[in-house]
C-alpha positions in Angstrom: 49.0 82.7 195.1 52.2 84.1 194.6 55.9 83.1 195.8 58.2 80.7 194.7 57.5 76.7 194.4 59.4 75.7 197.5 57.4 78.7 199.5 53.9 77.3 197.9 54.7 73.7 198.9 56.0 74.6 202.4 52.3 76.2 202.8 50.5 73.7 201.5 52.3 71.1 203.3 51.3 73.3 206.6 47.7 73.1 206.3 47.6 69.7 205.0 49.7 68.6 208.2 47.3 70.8 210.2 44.3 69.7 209.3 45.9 65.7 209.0 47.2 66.9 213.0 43.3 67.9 214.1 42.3 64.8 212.6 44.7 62.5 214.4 44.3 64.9 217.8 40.4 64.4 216.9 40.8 60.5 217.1 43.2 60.5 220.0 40.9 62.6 222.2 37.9 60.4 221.6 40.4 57.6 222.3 41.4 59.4 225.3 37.6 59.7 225.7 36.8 55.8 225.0 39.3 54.6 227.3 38.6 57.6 230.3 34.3 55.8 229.7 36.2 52.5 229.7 37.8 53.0 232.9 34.8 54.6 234.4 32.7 51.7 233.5 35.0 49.0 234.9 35.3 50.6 237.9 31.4 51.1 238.6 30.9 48.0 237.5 34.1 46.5 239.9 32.4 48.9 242.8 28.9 47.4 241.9 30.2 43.6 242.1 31.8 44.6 245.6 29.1 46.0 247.1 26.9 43.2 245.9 29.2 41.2 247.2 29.8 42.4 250.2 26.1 43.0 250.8 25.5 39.1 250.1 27.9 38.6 253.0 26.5 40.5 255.1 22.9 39.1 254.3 24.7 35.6 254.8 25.7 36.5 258.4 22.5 38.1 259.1 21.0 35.0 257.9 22.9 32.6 259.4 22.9 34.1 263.3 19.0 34.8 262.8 18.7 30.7 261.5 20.9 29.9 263.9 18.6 31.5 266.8 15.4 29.6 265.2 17.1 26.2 265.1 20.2 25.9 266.8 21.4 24.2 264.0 24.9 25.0 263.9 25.6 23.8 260.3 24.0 27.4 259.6 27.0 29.1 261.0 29.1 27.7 258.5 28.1 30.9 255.9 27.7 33.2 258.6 31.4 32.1 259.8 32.6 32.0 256.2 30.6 35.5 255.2 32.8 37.2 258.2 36.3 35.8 257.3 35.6 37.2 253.1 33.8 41.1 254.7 37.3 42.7 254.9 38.3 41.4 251.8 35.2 42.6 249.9 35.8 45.9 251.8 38.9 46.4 250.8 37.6 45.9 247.3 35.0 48.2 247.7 37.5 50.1 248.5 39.9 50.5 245.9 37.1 50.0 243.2 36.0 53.7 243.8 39.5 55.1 244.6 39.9 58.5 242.7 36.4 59.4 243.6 36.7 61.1 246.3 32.9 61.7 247.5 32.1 58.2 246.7 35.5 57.1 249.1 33.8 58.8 251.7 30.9 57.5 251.3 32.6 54.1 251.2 34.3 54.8 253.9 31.4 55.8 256.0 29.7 52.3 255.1 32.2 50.4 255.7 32.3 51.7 259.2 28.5 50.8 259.4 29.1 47.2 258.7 32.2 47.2 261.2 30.0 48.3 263.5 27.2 45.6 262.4 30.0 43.2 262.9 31.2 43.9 266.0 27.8 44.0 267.6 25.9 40.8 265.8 29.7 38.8 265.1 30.8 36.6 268.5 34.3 37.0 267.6 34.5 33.3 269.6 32.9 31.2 266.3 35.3 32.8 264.5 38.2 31.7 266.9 37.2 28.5 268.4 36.2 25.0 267.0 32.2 24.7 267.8 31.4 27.7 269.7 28.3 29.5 269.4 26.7 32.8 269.9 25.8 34.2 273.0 24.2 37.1 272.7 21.4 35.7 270.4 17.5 36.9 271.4 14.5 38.1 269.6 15.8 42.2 270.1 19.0 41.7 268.7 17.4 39.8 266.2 15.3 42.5 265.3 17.6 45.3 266.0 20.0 43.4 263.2 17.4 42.9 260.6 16.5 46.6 260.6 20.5 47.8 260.6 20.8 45.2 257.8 17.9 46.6 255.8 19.5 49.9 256.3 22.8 48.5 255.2 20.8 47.2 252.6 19.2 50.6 251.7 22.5 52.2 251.5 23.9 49.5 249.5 21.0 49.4 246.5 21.6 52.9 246.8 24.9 53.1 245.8 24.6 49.9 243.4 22.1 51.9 242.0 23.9 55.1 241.2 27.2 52.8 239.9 24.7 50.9 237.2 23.8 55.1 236.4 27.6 55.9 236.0 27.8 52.0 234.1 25.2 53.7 231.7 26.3 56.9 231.8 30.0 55.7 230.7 28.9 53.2 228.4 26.6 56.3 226.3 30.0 58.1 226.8 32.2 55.6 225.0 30.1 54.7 222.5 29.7 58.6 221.8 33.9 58.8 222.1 34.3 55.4 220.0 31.7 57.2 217.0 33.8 60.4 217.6 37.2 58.5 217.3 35.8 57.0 214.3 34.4 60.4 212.3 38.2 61.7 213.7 39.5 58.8 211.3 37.0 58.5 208.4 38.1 62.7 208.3 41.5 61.8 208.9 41.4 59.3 206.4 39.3 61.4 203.9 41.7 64.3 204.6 44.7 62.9 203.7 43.5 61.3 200.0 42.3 64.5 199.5 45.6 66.5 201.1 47.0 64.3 198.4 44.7 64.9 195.7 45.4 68.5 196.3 49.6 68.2 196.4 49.7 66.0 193.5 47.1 69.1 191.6 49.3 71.1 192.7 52.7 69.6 191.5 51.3 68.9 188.5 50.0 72.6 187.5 53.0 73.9 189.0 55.8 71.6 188.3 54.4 69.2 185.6 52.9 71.0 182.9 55.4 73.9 182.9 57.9 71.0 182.7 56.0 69.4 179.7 55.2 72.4 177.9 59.4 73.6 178.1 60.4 69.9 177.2 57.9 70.0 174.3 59.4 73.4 173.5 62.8 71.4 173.4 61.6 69.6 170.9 60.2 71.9 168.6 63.4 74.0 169.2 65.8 70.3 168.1 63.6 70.2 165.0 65.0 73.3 164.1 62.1 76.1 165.4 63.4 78.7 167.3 60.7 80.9 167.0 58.7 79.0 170.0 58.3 80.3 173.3 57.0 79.6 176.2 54.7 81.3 178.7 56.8 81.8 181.8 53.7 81.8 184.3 54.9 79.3 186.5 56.5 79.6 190.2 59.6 81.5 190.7 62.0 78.3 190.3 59.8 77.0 186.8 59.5 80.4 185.8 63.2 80.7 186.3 63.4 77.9 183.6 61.3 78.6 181.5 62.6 82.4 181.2 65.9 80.8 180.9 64.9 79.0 178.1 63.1 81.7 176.7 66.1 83.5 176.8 68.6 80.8 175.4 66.2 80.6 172.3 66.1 84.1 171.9 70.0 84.3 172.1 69.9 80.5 169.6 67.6 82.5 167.3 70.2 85.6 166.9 72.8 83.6 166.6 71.4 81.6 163.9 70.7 84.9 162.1 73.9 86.6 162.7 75.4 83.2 160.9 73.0 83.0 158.1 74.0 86.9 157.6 77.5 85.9 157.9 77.3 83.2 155.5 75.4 85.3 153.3 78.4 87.6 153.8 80.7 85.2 153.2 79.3 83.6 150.5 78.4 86.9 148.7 82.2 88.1 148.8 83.2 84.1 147.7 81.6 84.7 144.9 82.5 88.2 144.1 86.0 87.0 144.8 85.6 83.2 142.4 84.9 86.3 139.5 87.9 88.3 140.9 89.9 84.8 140.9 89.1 84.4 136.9 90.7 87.1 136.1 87.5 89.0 134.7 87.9 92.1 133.8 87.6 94.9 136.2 84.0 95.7 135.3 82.3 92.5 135.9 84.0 92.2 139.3 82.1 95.9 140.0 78.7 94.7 138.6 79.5 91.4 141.1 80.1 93.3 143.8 77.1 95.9 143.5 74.6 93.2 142.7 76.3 91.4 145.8 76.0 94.1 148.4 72.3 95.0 147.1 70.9 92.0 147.8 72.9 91.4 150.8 72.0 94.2 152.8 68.4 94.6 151.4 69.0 97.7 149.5 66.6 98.9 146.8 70.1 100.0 144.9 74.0 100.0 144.6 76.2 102.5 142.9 80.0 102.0 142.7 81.7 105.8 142.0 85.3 106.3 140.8 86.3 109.7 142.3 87.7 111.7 139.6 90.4 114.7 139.6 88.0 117.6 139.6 86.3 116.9 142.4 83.0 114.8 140.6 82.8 111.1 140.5 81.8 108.5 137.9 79.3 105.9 138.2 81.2 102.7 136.8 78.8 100.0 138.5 74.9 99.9 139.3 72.5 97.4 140.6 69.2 98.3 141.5 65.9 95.7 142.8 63.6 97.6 140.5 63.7 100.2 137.7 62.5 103.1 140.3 65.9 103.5 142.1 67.4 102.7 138.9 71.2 104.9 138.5 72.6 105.6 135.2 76.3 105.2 134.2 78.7 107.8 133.9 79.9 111.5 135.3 78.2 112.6 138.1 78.3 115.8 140.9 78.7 115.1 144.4 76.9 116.9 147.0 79.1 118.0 149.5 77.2 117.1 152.2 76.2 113.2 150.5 77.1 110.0 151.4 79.9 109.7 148.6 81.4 113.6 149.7 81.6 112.3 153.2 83.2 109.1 152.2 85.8 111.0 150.3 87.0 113.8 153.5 87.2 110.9 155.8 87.9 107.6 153.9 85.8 105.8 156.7 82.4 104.2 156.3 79.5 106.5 156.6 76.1 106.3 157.1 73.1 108.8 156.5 69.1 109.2 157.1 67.0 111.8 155.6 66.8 113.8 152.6 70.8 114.0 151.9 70.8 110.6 151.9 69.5 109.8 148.6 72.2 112.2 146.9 73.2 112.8 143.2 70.2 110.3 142.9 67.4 112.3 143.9 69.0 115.5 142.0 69.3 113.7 139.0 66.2 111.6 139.0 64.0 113.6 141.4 63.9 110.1 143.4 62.8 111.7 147.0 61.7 108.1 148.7 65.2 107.2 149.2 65.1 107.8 153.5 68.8 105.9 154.6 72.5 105.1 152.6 75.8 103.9 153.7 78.8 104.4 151.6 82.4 102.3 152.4 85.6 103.6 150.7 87.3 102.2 148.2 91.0 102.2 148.8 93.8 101.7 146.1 97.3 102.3 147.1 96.4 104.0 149.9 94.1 106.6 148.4 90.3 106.5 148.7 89.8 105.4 144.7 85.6 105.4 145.3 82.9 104.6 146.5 80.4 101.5 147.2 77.3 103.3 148.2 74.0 101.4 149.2 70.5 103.2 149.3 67.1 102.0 151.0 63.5 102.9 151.3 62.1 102.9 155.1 60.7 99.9 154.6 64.5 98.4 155.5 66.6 101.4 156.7 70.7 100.6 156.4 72.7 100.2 159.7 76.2 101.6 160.1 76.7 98.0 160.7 76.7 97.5 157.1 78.4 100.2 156.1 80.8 98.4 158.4 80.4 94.9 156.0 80.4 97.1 152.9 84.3 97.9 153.5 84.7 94.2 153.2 83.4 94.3 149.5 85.2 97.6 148.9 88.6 95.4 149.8 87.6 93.0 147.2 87.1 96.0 144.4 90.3 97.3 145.5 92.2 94.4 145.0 90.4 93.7 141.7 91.5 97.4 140.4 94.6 96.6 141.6 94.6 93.0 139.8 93.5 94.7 136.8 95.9 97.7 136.4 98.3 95.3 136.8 97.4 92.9 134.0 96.7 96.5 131.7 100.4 97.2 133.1 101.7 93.8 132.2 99.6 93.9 128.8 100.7 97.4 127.9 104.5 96.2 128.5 103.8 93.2 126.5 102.4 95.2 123.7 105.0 97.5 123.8 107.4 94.6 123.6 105.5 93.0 120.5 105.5 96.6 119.0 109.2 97.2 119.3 110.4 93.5 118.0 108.1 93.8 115.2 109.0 97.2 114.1 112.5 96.3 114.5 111.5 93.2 111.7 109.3 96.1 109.8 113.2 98.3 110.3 114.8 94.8 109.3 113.5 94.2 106.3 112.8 97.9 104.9 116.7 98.0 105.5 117.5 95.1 103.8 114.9 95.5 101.0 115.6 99.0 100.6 119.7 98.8 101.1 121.8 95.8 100.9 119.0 93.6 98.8 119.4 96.7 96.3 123.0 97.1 96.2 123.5 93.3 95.6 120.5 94.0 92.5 122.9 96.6 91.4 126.1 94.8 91.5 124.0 91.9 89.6 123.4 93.5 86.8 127.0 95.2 86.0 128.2 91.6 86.6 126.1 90.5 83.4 126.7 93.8 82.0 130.1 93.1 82.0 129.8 89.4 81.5 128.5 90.4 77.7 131.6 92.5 77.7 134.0 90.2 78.0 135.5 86.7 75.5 137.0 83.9 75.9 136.9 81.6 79.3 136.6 84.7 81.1 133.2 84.5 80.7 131.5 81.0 81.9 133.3 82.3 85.3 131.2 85.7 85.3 128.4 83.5 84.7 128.9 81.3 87.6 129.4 84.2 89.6 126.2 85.9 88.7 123.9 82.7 89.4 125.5 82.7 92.9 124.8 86.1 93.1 121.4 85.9 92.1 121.0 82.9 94.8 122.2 84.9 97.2 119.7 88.1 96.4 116.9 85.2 96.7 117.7 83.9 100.0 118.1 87.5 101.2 114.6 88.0 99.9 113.4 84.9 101.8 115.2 85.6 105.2 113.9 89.6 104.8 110.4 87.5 104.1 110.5 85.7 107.1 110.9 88.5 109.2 108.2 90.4 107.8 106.5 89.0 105.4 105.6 91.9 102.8 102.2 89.8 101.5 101.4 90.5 105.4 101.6 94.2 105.2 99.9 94.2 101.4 97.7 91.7 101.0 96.7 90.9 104.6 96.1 88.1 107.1 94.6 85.5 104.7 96.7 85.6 102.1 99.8 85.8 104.4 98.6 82.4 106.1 97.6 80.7 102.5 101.3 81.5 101.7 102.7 80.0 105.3 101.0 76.5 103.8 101.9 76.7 100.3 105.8 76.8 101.8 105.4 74.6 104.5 106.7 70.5 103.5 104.3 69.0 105.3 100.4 69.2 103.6 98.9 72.3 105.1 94.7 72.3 104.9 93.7 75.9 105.6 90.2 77.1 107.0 89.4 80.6 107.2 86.6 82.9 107.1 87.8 86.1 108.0 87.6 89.7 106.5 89.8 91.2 104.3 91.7 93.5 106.6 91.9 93.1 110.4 94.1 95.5 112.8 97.7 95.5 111.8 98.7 94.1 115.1 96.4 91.3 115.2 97.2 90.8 111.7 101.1 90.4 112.6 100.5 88.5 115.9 98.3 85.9 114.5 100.3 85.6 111.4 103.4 84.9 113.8 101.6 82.4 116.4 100.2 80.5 112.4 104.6 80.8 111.6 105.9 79.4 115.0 102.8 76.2 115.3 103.8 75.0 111.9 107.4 75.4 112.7 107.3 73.2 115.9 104.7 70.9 114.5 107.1 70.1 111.5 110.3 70.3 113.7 109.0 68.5 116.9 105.7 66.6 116.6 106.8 64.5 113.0 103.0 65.5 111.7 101.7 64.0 108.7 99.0 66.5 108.5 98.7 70.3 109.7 95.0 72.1 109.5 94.4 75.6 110.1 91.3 77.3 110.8 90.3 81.1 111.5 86.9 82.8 112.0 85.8 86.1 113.6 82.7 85.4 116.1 80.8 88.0 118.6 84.1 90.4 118.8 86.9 87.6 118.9 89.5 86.2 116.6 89.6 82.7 117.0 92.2 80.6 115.8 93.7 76.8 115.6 96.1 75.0 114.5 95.9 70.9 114.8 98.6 68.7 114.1 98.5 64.6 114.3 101.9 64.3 115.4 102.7 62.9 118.5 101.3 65.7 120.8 103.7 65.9 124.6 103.8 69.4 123.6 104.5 71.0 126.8 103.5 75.0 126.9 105.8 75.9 130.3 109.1 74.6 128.4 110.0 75.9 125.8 110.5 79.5 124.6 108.3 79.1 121.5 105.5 78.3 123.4 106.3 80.7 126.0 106.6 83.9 123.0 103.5 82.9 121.3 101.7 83.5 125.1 103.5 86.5 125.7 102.5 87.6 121.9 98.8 86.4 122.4 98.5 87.9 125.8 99.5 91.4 124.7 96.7 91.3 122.4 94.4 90.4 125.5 93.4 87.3 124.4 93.8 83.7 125.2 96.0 80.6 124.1 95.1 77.4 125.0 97.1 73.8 124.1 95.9 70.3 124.4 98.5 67.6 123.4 98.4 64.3 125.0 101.2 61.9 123.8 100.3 59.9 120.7 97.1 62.2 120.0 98.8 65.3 118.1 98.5 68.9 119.1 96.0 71.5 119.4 96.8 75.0 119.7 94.0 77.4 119.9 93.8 81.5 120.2 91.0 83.8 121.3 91.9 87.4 120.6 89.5 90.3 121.3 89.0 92.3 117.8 89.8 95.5 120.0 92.6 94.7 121.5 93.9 95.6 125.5 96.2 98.7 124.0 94.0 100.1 121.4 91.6 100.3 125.3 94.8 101.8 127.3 95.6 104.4 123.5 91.8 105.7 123.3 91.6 105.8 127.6 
């Protein structure tokens, strides 16, 4: 049955109230029946009591003229007196008991004019109007002639008593047949309805009930967290409506759900890639981040980041690949003009391509053919497209433009980490240029010093004393004097050209240099080093400085009893520490001692790190690379 719910009950409601309405007419036409065989019988039997009656009267005035004539006795003119006053009552009766029938009116009618006619010839009207008179017209013919019009009046009465007892049957049978009808009409009735309602409530609850239970325990399942069910919309048009509605809502639930899972993929894919940026790693581990990133976040089999280079080929600076088949080596490549990564370049927008071009330099240089779809997103520096993040896939997950659309937002984060990181190799490079100058103006310093005025002074020295032995007399003591305060003057020069570069530095190297920082120093120095014997001049000089300027603050400033200095090399890295147990508050953002030896540490690329909490001495410590940030930029 098809249709909606409201049109399927309206129907069903129809023939249940038709069939409830032909049981109900059922039982009121075998009412109508009952009470039509009711009335029928009361009448008859009315009519038969009438006529009985009347022919009992008519018998009693029969009787008493005829006893009357035989004994004069007029005591028996009492009934037949009494019988002729109570005729035209039971007439009337007679009467109206068959009224409505009109053949047995007439015949009624036709009797009653009989027994008029009895009356009027065997009734003296005078015994019914005077006190004690008597018939006159007695005698043995009228007696006759009355008996035989009284048996014929008799006749005609058992006649018609006869045929009312037939209609008393004959409407009796009838009601009792109407009264059994009226009761089948409301056992059927009766059996009708339960099952009218049997049926409605079947109905409801296949139509209306179960698709209700099945979508609320849908709901359910969908509250715990399942938006994978469904239901079967096979209900009527206004349940079906529902239950495609829900259907519907889950399946819009469902995308939702993945388009936020996706985006916090996204999201947390680029916080991640953006926490490295954050650190201030260098430039290459925020490219491996961000290839390793977008491969697993757009299902890719590989990544390849590619620095577009002057002559029109490209460098491969990052890779990332799920397995060693789409695996892409590092370095120069050549770019198909009609790739992913050419494309990228003419129009600096996101592209995305299926097919044999799509694999690329890839399948040229590895012969990797099963690469079927890529997307590439620019990277843009300064306004110029600076590369390239380029995502490949088998068919087993083809790429969407819609990520080559989320790639850009990686690309954003490479781009600002290039930018990060030029500017730190800018700010390193100016730093080391900085260092480089100050110290070769100490180198310049000193050489001039050492090589010119510490020289002349040598010089006038010794023709003071050569002239001292010239001279007699008190002349002399006073050249003396004059030489040993010349001589303390040539040693102090020696000391201050010492101090700003230290000639053990540049000869003997960093371990010595330090050893001779401690034997100076007036506090107890303990040194610790394990280092080689030469190190790169500028790491040499810088951590000989940052040695020079700890002890110097923990001697001037922390009041320390005890100074230790260690140095090793480890895995690439100078590391170095100086610990004092003075009483530490060493602050490193006041101060411009603290502030140079960052600056000096930081254009060596490495790291300076202080701990000094009041009352619990100070601990400086250094991490420089062994290759530093400008010998990078000088063989770049």
């Amino acid at each position: 049955m098809h249709g909606g719910l409201t049109l399927r009950l309206g129907v069903t409601c129809a023939l249940f109230t038709l069939l409830i309405s032909t049981a109900f007419a059922a039982i009121l036409l075998s009412v109508y029946q009952l009470r039509s065989a009711v009335l029928t019988v009361s009448k008859a039997e009315r009519a038969v009591s009438a006529a009985t009656t009347l022919e009992r009267l008519l018998l009693d005035v029969e009787a008493g003229r005829r006893g009357f004539a035989l004994t004069r006795d007029p005591a028996l003119l009492v009934p037949w007196k009494e019988a002729q006053d109570q005729i035209p009552a039971q007439q009337e009766e007679l009467t109206s008991a068959v009224a409505g029938n009109p053949a047995q009116a007439d015949r009624i009618a036709a009797l009653n004019v009989e027994v008029a006619a009895y009356l009027d010839d065997y009734a003296d009207p005078s015994i019914a109007t005077q006190e004690g008179a008597v018939p006159k017209n007695i005698n043995d013919a009228s007696i006759r002639d009355g008996q035989r019009k009284i048996s014929a009046l008799r006749a005609q009465f058992d006649n018609f008593a006869g045929e009312q007892r037939l209609a008393v049957e004959q409407g009796r049978r009838e009601a009792m047949l109407a009264g059994q009808r009226a009761l089948v009409a409301g056992i059927a009735g009766f059996a009708t309805s339960l099952l009218a309602v049997a049926i409605l409530t079947r109905s409801l609850a296949v139509m209306v009930v179960r698709p209700l239970h099945r979508l609320v325990s849908a709901a359910a399942e969908v509250a715990r967290g399942d938006l994978s069910v469904r239901v079967v919309a096979d209900a009527p048009v206004e349940i079906g409506s529902m239950q495609r509605t829900f259907n519907s809502m889950v399946g819009a639930l469902q995308r939702s759900r993945t388009t936020l899972s996706s985006v916090a993929a996204e999201q947390a894919a680029l916080r991640r890639v953006a926490t490295v940026a954050a650190k201030g790693k260098p430039a290459e581990a925020v490219f491996g981040a961000v290839t390793e990133e977008a491969g697993k976040l757009f299902g890719a089999d590989a990544t390849a980041l590619l620095r577009f280079e002057p002559d029109g080929g490209g460098t491969v600076v990052a890779t990332w690949c799920e397995d060693a088949t789409h695996r892409i080596a590092l370095g120069r490549v050549k770019l198909d003009h009609e790739g992913v990564s050419s494309r990228v370049l003419r129009s600096g927008k996101p592209v995305r391509l299926e097919g044999p071009q799509s694999a690329g330099f890839l399948a040229r240089e590895s012969g990797d053919v099963s690469i079927r779809s890529a997307i590439g997103a620019p990277v843009l520096v300064a306004g110029h497209t600076w590369g390239v993040l380029k995502a490949l896939s088998t068919c087993a997950r083809p790429l969407l433009q819609h990520d080559a659309a989320r790639a850009a937002e990686f690309t954003d984060l490479v781009a600002s980490a290039i930018a990060n990181s030029q500017a730190r190799a800018d700010l390193t490079a100016s730093r080391a240029r900085v260092v480089a100058a100050t110290d070769e103006s100490r180198r310049r310093i000193e050489r001039d010093l050492h090589d010119g005025t510490q020289q002349r002074l040598i010089a006038l020295l010794l023709q003071l004393r050569e002239t001292e032995t010239q001279v007699e007399g008190g002349l002399q003591p006073r050249l003396r004097g004059i030489s040993a305060d010349l001589a303390e003057a040539i040693d102090e020069l020696r000391e201050l050209a010492r101090g700003i570069h230290p000639s053990i530095l540049s000869e003997g190297g960093l371990v010595p240099a330090i050893k001779s920082l401690g034997r100076r120093s007036p506090v107890p120095v303990e040194v610790h080093l394990d280092l080689p014997t030469r190190l790169d001049t500028k790491i040499e000089i810088g951590a000989y400085y940052v040695v020079a300027e700890a002890l110097t603050n923990a001697i001037r400033h922390a009041h320390a009893t005890l100074i230790c200095v260690r140095a090793s090399t480890a895995d690439g890295f100078l590391d170095l520490s100086i610990e004092d147990d003075g009483v530490g508050g060493a602050d490193p953002h006041t101060g411009t001692g603290l502030i140079g030896l960052g600056d000096r540490v930081a254009a060596l690329g490495g790291t300076m790190h202080i701990a000094s909490r009041h009352g619990r001495g100070t601990t400086l410590e250094v991490k420089v690379p062994l290759v530093t940030a400008l010998d990078k930029g000088d063989a770049g």
